[in-house]
C-alpha positions as CSV (number, residue, x, y, z in Angstrom):
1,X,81.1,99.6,90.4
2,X,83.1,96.0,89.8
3,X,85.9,96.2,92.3
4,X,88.8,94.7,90.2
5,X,90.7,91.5,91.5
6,X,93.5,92.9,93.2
7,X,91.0,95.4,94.9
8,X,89.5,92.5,96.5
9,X,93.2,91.5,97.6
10,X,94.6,94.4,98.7
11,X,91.0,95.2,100.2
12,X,91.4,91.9,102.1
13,X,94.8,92.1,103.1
14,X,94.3,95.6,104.7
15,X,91.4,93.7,106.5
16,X,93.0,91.2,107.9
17,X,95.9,93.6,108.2
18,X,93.9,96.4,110.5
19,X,92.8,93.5,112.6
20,X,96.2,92.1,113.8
21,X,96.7,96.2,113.9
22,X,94.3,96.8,117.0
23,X,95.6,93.1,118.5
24,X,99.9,94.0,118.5
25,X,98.7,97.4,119.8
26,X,96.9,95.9,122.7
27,X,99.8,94.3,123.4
28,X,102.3,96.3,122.9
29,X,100.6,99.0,125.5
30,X,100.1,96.1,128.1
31,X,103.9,95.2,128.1
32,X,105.4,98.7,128.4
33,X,102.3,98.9,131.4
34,X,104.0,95.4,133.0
35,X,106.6,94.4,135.5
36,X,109.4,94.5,132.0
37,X,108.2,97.9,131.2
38,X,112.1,99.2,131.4
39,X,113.7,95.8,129.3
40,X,110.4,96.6,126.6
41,X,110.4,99.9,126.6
42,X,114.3,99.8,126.4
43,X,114.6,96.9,123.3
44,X,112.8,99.2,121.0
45,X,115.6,102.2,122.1
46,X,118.4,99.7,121.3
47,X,121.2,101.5,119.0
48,X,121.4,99.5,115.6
49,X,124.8,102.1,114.0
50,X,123.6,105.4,114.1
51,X,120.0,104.8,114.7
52,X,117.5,103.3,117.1
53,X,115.8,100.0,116.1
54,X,112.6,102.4,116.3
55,X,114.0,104.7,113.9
56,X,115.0,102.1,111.3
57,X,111.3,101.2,111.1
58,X,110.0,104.8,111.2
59,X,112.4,105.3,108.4
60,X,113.5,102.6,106.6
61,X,110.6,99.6,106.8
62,X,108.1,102.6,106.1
63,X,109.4,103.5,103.4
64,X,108.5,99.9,101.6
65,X,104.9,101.2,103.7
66,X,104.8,104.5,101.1
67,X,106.1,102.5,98.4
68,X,102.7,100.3,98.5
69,X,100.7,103.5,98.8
70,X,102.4,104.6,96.0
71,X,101.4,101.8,93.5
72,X,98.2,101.4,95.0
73,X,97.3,105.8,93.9
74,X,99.0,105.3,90.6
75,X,96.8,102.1,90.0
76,X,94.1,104.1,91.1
77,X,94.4,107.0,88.5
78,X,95.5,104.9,85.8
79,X,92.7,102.1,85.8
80,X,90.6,102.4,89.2
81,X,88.0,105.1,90.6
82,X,90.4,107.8,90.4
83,X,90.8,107.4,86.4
84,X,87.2,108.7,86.0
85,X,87.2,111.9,87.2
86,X,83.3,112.1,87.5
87,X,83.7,109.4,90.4
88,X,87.3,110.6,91.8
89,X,85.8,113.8,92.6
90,X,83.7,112.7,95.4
91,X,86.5,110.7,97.4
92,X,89.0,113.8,96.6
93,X,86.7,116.1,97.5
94,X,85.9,114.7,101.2
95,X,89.7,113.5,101.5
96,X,90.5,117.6,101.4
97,X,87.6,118.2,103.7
98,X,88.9,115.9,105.9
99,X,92.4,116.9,106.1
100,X,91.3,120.8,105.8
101,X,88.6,121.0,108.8
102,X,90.9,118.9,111.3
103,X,93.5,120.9,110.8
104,X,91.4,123.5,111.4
105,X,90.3,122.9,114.4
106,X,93.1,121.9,116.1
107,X,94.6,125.4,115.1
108,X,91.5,126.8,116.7
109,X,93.3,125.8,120.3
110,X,96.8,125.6,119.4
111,X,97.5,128.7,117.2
112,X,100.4,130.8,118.7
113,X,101.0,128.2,120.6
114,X,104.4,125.6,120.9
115,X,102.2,122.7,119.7
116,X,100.9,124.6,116.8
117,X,103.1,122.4,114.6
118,X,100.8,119.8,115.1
119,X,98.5,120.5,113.0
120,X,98.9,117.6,110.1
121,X,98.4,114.8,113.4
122,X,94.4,114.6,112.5
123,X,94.4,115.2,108.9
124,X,95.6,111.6,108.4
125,X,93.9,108.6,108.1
126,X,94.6,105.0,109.1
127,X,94.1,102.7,106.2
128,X,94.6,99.3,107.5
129,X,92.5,100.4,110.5
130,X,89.6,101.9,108.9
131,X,89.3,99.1,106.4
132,X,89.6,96.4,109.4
133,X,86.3,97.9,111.5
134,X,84.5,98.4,107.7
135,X,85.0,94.7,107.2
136,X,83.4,93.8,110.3
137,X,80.4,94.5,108.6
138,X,80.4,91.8,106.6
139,X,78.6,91.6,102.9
140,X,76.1,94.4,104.6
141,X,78.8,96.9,103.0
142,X,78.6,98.0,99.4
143,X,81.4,97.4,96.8
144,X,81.0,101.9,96.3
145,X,81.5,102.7,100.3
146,X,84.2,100.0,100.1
147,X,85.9,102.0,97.1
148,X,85.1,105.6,98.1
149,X,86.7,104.8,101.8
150,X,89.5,102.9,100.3
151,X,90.2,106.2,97.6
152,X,89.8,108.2,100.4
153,X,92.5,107.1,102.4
154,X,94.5,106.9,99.4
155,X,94.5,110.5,98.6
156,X,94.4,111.2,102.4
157,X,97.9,109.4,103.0
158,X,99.3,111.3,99.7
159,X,98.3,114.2,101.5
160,X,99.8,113.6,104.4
161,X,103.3,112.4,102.8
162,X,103.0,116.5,100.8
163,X,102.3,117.3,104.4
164,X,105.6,115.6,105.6
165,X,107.4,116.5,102.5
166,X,106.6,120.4,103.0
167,X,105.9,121.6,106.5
168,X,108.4,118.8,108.4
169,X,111.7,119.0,106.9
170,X,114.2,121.5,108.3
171,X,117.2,121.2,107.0
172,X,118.2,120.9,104.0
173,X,121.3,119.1,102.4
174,X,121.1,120.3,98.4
175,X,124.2,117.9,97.4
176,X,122.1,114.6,99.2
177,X,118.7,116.1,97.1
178,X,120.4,116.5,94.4
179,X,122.0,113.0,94.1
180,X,118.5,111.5,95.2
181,X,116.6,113.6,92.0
182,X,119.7,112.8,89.6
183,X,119.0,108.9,90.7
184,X,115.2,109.5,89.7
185,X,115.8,110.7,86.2
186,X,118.2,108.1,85.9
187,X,115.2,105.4,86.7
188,X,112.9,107.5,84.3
189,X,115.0,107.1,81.4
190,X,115.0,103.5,82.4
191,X,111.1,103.9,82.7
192,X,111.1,105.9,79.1
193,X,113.2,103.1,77.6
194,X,110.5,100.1,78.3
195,X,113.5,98.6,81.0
196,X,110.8,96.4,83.1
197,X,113.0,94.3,85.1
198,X,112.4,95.3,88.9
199,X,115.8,95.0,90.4
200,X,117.4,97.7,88.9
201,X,114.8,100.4,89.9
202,X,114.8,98.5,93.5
203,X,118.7,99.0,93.9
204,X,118.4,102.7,92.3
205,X,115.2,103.0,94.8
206,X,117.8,102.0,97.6
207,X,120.4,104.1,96.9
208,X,118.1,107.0,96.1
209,X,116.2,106.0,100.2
210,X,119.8,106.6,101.3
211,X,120.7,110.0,99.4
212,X,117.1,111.1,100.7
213,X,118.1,110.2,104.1
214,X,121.0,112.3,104.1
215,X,118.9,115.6,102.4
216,X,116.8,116.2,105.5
217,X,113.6,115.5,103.6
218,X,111.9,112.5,104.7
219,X,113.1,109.1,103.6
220,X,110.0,107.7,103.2
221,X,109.0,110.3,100.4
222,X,111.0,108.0,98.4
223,X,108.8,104.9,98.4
224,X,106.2,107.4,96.7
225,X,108.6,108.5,93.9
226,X,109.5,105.0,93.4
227,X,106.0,104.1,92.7
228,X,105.4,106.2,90.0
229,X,108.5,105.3,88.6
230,X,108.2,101.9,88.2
231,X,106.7,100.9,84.7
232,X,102.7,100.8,84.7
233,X,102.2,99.5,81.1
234,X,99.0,98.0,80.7
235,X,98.3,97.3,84.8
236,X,98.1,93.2,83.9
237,X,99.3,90.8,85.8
238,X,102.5,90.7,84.1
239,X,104.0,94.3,84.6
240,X,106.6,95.5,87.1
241,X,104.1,97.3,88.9
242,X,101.7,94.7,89.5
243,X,103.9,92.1,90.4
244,X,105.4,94.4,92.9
245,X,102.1,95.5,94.8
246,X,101.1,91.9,94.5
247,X,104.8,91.3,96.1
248,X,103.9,93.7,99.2
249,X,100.4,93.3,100.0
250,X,101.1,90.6,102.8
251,X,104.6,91.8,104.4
252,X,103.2,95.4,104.9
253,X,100.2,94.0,106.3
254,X,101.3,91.6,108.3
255,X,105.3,92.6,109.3
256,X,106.1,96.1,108.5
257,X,102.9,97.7,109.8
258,X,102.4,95.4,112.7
259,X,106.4,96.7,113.9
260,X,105.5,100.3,113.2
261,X,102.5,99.7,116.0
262,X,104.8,97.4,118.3
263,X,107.6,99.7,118.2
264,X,105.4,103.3,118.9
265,X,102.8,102.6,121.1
266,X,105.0,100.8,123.6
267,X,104.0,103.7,125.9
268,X,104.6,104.0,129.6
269,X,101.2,105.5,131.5
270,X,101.4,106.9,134.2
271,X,98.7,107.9,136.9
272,X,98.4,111.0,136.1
273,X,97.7,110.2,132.2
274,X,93.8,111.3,131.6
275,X,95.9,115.2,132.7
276,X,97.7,115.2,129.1
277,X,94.3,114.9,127.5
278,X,93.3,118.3,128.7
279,X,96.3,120.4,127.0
280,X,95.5,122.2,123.9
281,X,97.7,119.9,122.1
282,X,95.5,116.9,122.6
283,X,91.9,118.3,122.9
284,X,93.1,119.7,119.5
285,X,94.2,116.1,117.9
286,X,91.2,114.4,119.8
287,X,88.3,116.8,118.2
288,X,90.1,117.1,115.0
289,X,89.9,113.4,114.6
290,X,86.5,112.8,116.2
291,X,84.5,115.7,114.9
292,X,86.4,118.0,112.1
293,X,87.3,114.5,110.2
294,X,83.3,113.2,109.4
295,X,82.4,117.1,109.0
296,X,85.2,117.6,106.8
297,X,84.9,114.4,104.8
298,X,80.7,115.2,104.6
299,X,80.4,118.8,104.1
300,X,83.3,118.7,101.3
301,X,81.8,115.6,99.5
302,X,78.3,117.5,99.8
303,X,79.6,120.7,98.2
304,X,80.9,118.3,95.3
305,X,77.3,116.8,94.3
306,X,75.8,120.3,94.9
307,X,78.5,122.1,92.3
308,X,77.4,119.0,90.2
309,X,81.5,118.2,89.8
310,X,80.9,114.9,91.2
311,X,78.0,112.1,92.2
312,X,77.0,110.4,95.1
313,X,76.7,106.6,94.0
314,X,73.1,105.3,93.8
315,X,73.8,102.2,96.1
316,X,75.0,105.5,98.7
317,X,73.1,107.6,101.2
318,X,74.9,110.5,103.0
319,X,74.2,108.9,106.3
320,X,76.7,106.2,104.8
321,X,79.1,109.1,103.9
322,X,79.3,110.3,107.3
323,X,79.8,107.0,108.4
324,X,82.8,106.4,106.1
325,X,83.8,109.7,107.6
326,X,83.7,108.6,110.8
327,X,85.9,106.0,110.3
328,X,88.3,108.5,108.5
329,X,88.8,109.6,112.4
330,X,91.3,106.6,112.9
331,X,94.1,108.3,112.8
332,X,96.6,105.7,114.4
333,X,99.5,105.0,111.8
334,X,100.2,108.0,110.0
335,X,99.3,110.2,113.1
336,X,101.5,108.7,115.2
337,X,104.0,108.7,112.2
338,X,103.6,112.7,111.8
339,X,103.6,113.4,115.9
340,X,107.2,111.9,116.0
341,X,107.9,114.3,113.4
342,X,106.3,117.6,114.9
343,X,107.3,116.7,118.3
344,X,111.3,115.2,118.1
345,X,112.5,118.4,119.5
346,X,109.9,118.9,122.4
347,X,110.3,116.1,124.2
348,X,108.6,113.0,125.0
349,X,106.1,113.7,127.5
350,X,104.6,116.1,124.4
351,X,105.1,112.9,121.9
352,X,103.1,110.3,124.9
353,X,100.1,112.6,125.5
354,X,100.2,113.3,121.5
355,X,100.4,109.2,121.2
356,X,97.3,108.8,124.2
357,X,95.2,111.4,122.6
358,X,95.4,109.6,118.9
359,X,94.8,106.3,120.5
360,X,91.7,107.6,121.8
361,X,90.0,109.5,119.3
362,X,91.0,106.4,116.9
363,X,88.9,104.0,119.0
364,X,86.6,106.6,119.7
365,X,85.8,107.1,116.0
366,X,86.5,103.2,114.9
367,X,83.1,102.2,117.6
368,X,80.9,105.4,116.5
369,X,82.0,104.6,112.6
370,X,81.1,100.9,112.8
371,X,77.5,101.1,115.1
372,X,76.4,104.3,113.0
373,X,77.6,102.1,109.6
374,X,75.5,98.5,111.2
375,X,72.2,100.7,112.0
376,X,72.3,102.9,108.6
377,X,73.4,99.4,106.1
378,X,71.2,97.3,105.5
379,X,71.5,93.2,106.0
């Protein structure tokens, strides 16, 4: 498998990306835990209009978040491992174990219950994060685990946002949806009509962020509709979408993620905190992550070779699959990013032990993923 050139780039940046990740995180949890909790804790709460500067990022900076993902799939199933559908089986496969057994478990102690609506928190998976640890690794890795990880997530996140799209919005506002779909085919006659200049899909993208706002569905499911409106052509160097991912790689990385993890894990913990990890809501995010994510991602990928719909790559063993698997257990962004959603009307001790438990079972899974992945690989 040749890992194309902006593979390697956007493989790098979320490297270097997951990195600086685990370090803002680290410090955003030690100065909400200092002597300016309250002024910390309290910047992030600051109104901005309508809106909290929290909110603006949860909704507006990761939207340009989704966006990335968006390009990144459709480059994926136009020219990358998802465009053969031998080899996309494999990562699809273990992406729907790994969403389906999680959620599976953590239904096992919360069904019935007032935190049963948390039951997307562990099918995500953190890309940045999971690609940082893998990197660790050094050359050790192979270009296929790199891929089949990387696909992974991909599809994983794309679950997730049809997770948020379908299970998290309450309300709806029909006029708002309806102005924000009337914008898209607007852009897809532009898209139909060969129009490749970026700006004015970014200002109907903007205006189409606001109308979705304003629906009740999630804003950020935008970003993704975006992406696959924006003119693919030939995937060179030269077309609107390239240029665009190219455009992102580094501010997602290395601004808009980095103020998503700032802004929600500046947690107050108390004492008492090690008590939230024994509710049902919690023992449910913490084994769906740690166990039901590698099972799901191993068992569903080994179904896939035995059904002979998809391969296992010869450079692969399944101990290496389960590792990758492992790794899928870093929940972190998208987690935390779906618990603010199934929680906003239960309060925030719900959302902190939610936040505790993810933090957790992501470093949890991010130290078994990377020992079991340094003794399997070889030097």
């Amino acid at each position: 498998m040749n890992a194309s050139r902006l593979f390697r780039e956007f493989f790098e940046s979320e490297k270097a990306g997951g990195l600086l990740l685990l370090l803002v995180t680290l410090l955003s949890l030690t100065l909400a835990n200092s002597p300016i909790q309250s002024g910390y804790i309290g910047f992030w709460e600051t109104p901005i209009g309508h809106h909290s500067i929290t909110h603006w990022i949860n909704d507006g900076l990761m939207t340009i978040f989704f966006l990335l993902i968006g390009l990144e799939l459709e480059r994926e199933l136009y020219g990358g491992e998802l465009s053969n559908i031998k080899n996309a089986t494999l990562p699809i496969f273990g992406a729907l174990g790994g969403m389906a057994v999680p959620a599976g478990i953590f239904l096992a102690f919360n069904f019935g219950t007032l935190t049963q609506n948390g039951a997307g928190i562990p099918m995500a998976t953190d890309i940045a994060f999971a690609i940082g640890i893998l990197s660790l690794l050094g050359n050790r890795v192979p270009t296929s685990l790199k891929i089949f990880l990387t696909a992974l997530a991909v599809i994983d996140d794309l679950g997730a946002i049809l997770v948020i799209a379908i299970f998290y919005t309450e309300t709806i506002s029909f006029l708002y949806l309806g102005l924000a779909f009337s914008i898209l085919g607007g852009l897809f006659i532009l898209n139909r009509r060969n129009v490749h200049n970026l700006i004015p899909y970014l200002i109907g993208g903007g205006l189409m962020w606001y109308c979705m706002l304003n629906s009740g569905v999630h804003a950020t499911i935008t970003g993704v509709l975006l992406a696959f409106i924006i003119p693919y052509g030939d995937g060179g160097k030269k077309t609107s979408s390239y240029r665009l991912q190219h455009a992102l790689h580094r501010p997602v990385a290395f601004v808009i993620l980095p103020l998503f993890a700032i802004a929600n894990t500046c947690i107050a913990i108390d004492n008492n905190w090690q008590e939230g990890l024994a509710h049902a809501n919690s023992i449910g995010i913490i084994a769906g992550l740690v166990l039901g994510k590698p099972i799901g991602i191993l068992l569903f990928a080994f179904i896939c070779v035995k059904l002979g719909i998809g391969s296992l790559p010869k450079d692969l063993q399944w101990k290496q699959i389960l590792g990758a698997g492992m790794l899928g257990g870093i929940g972190f962004t998208m987690s935390i990013f779906i618990t603010l959603l199934a929680f906003k009307n239960d309060g925030e001790d719900v959302i902190t032990y939610s936040k505790i438990a993810i933090l957790v079972a992501s470093f949890v899974s991010g130290t078994l993923g990377f020992l079991w992945l340094k003794m399997s690989l070889k030097k």
